[in-house]
N, C-alpha and C positions, 0 to 999 in steps of 0.2 A: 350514427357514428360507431355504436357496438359491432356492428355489422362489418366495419370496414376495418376497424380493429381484428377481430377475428381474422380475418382473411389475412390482413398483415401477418398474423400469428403464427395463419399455416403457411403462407408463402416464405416465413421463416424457418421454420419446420425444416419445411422441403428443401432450401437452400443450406443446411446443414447436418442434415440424415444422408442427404441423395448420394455426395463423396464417401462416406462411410457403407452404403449397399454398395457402393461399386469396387468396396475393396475385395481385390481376389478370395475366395474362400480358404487356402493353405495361409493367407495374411490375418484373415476375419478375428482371429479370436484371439493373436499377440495384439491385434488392433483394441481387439474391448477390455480385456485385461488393462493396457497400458491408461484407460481412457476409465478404468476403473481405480486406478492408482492416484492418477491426477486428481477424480473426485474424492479419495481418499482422503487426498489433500489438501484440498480446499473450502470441499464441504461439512467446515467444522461441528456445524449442529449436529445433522446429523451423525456424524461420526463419534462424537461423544455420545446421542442416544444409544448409538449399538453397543457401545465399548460398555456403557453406564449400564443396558438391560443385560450384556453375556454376562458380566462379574456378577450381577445380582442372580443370575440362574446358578453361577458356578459356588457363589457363596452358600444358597440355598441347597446344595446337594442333587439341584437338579439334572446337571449334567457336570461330567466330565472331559478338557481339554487337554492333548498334548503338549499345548504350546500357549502362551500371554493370548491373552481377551486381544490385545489390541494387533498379534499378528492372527487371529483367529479373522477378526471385522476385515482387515486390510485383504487377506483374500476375497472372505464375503462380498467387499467391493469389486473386484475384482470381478469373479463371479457376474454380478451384476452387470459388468462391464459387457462381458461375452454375451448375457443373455441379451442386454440393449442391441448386441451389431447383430447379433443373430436375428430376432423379431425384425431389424431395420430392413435385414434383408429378406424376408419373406414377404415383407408388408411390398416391397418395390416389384416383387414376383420372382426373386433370384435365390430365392430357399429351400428351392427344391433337396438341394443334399444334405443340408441341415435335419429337413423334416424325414429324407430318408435313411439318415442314420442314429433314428431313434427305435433301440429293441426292446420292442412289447413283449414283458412276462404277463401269465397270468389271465390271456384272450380268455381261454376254458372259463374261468370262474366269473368271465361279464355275458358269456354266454349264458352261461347258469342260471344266471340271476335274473335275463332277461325273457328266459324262456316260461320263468312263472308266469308272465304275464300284467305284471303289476309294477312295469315299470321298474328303473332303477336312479337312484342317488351315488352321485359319487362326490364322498367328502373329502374336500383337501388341503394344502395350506399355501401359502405365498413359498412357495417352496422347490428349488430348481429355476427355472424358465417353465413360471406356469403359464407364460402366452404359448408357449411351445408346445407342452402338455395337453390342451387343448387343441389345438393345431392337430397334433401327431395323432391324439384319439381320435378323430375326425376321419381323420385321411384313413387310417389302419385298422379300426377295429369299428366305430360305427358315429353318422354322424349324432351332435347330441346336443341339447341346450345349454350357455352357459349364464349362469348367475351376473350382469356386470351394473356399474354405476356407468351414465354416459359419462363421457367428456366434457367441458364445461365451453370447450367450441364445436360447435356442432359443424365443421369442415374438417375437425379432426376426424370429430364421434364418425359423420358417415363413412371416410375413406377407414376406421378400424372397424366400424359394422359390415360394410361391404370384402373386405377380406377378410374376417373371420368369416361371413357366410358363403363365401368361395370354396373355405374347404372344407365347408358343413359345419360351423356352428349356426347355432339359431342362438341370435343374443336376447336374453329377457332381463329387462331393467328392474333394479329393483323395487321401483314404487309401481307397487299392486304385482308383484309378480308372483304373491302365494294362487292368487286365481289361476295365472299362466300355469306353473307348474303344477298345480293340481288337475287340470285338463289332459296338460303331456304325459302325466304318469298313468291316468285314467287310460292313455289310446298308448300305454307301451311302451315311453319311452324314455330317454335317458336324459335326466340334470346332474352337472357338476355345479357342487356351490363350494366356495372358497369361504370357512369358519375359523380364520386362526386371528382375526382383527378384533380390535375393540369395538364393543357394539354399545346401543346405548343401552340402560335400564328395563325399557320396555321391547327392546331386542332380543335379549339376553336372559341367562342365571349366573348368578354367580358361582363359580367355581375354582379350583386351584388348576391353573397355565404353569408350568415351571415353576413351580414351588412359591406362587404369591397369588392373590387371589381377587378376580377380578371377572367382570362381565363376557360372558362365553354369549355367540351366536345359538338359540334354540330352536333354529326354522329347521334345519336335517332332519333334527328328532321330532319336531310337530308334525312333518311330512310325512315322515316313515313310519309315526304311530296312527296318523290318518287314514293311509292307501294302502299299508302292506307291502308297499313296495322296500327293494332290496336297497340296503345300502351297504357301499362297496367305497373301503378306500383306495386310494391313486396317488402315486408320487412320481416324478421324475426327477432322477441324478445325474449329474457328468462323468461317464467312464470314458475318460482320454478324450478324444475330440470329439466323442458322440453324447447318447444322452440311453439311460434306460427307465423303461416307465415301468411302474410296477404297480399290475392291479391284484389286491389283496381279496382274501375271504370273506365274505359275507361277513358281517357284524351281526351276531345274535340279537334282537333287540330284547329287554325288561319286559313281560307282558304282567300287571299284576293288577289288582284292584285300586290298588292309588296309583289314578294317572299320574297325580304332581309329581310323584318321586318316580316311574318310570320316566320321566322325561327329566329328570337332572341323571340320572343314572345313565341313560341313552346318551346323553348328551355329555355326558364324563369319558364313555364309551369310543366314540365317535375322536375326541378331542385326545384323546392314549393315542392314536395311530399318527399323530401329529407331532406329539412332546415325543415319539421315537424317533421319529422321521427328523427332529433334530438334535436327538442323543448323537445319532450315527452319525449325520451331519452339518457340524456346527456351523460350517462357511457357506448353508445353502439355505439358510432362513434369513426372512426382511428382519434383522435386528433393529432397522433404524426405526420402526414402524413405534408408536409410541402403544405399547401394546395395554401395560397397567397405568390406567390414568381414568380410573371411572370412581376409584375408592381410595379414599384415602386410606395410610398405611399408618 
């Protein structure tokens, strides 16, 4: 019965994604916008976690807004909206312009870092259209593994493993995938892991996210105090109808005699290119995500 449930699931899926790929692309993104508005609207949970975590950053002094928390989320939905038509349409095979009007700063410096030979890490956050981000690195600069959780229907999981590895990702699940990535790094090659979620206790350190303090992801910085390998951050933003990814400088890591504190240091290190990435900006981070909720405040 699970079984035929699933399938219902994606045959549902497909019977309301498949009219949204075939919106013309000059349509696509008044399309996701609007279709981000509406969940603005209705999906009140989450719409209060974001509005509830930007005030608590903005109180905190951790960033600054031009405008109300709550039109700050409404675009973020928004946002969200576009990156949903966009991924719909690539997943159908009709995203080609999408993925080609994504401009790479920064190729020189994953060069760089690849040439050492030890592999590289690139850490990043829910941030942009990061199915896109992925996607775009792949096709433009090299293909490379990404960090994911499966899907909990595996008719979904295959058709989003099977096009991520279309356009060169290699997906590595997270259960046991310190082994995986420790072999990729060993033969050269390149992991993006996504560190801006709550993770559990034995995940994690504790440290200060936007000014409150809570369980940070340590697997970047265990990796990269391990192998040597480079770690490089990655973001991608919307400039007008496209998108630019930006890959950043090498991150110096801590080398000192106490591992423990280089690795909360590392891992403070790694999490700064994150809390900028939405100083600048505010409508292009998962607000709704329930980010502090490991410790009580």
């Amino acid at each position: 019965m699970k079984r035929v449930s699933w399938l219902l699931q994606f045959l549902l899926v497909v019977l309301l994604t498949l009219p949204v790929a075939l919106v013309p692309y000059r349509l696509s993104l008044k399309v996701g916008e609007a279709l981000g508005s509406v969940l603005f609207f209705i999906w009140g949970s989450r719409r209060r976690i974001a509005i509830e975590n930007l005030k608590g950053a903005i109180s905190r002094g951790a960033l600054i807004v031009n405008s109300s928390p709550e039109s700050v989320i409404k675009q973020n939905f928004r946002n969200l909206g576009k990156s949903f038509v966009e991924v719909i349409k690539i997943y159908y095979g009709l995203g080609d312009r999408i993925i080609e009007n994504v401009e790479i700063r920064g190729i020189e410096r994953f060069r760089k870092a690849i040439g050492r030979g030890a592999g590289a890490i690139l850490v990043s956050g829910h941030c942009g259209n990061w199915e896109l981000k992925a996607i775009a690195f792949s096709v433009k600069v090299s293909p490379f593994s990404v960090v994911a959780r499966p899907i909990n229907n595996p008719f979904l999981n295959y058709v989003v493993e099977r096009v991520r590895e279309k356009y060169g990702n290699h997906v590595i699940y997270k259960k046991g995938a310190l082994k995986e990535i420790l072999l990729l790094l060993k033969r050269n090659g390149a992991a993006g892991i996504l560190m801006d979620q709550s993770v559990l206790a034995s995940e994690g350190l504790i440290t200060d996210f936007l000014g409150k303090k809570d369980y940070t992801m340590k697997t970047p910085a265990l990796l990269a105090m391990k192998t040597g390998s480079a770690v490089i951050p990655g973001f991608l933003r919307r400039a007008g109808d496209g998108h630019v990814l930006e890959i950043g400088e090498e991150i110096t890591l801590d080398k000192s005699d106490d591992a423990d504190k280089d690795l909360v240091n590392n891992t403070i290190k790694f999490q700064r290119h994150i809390e900028e990435y939405i100083r600048q900006n505010p409508s292009e981070w998962l607000w709704m995500h329930r980010r502090w909720k490991r410790i009580p405040q």
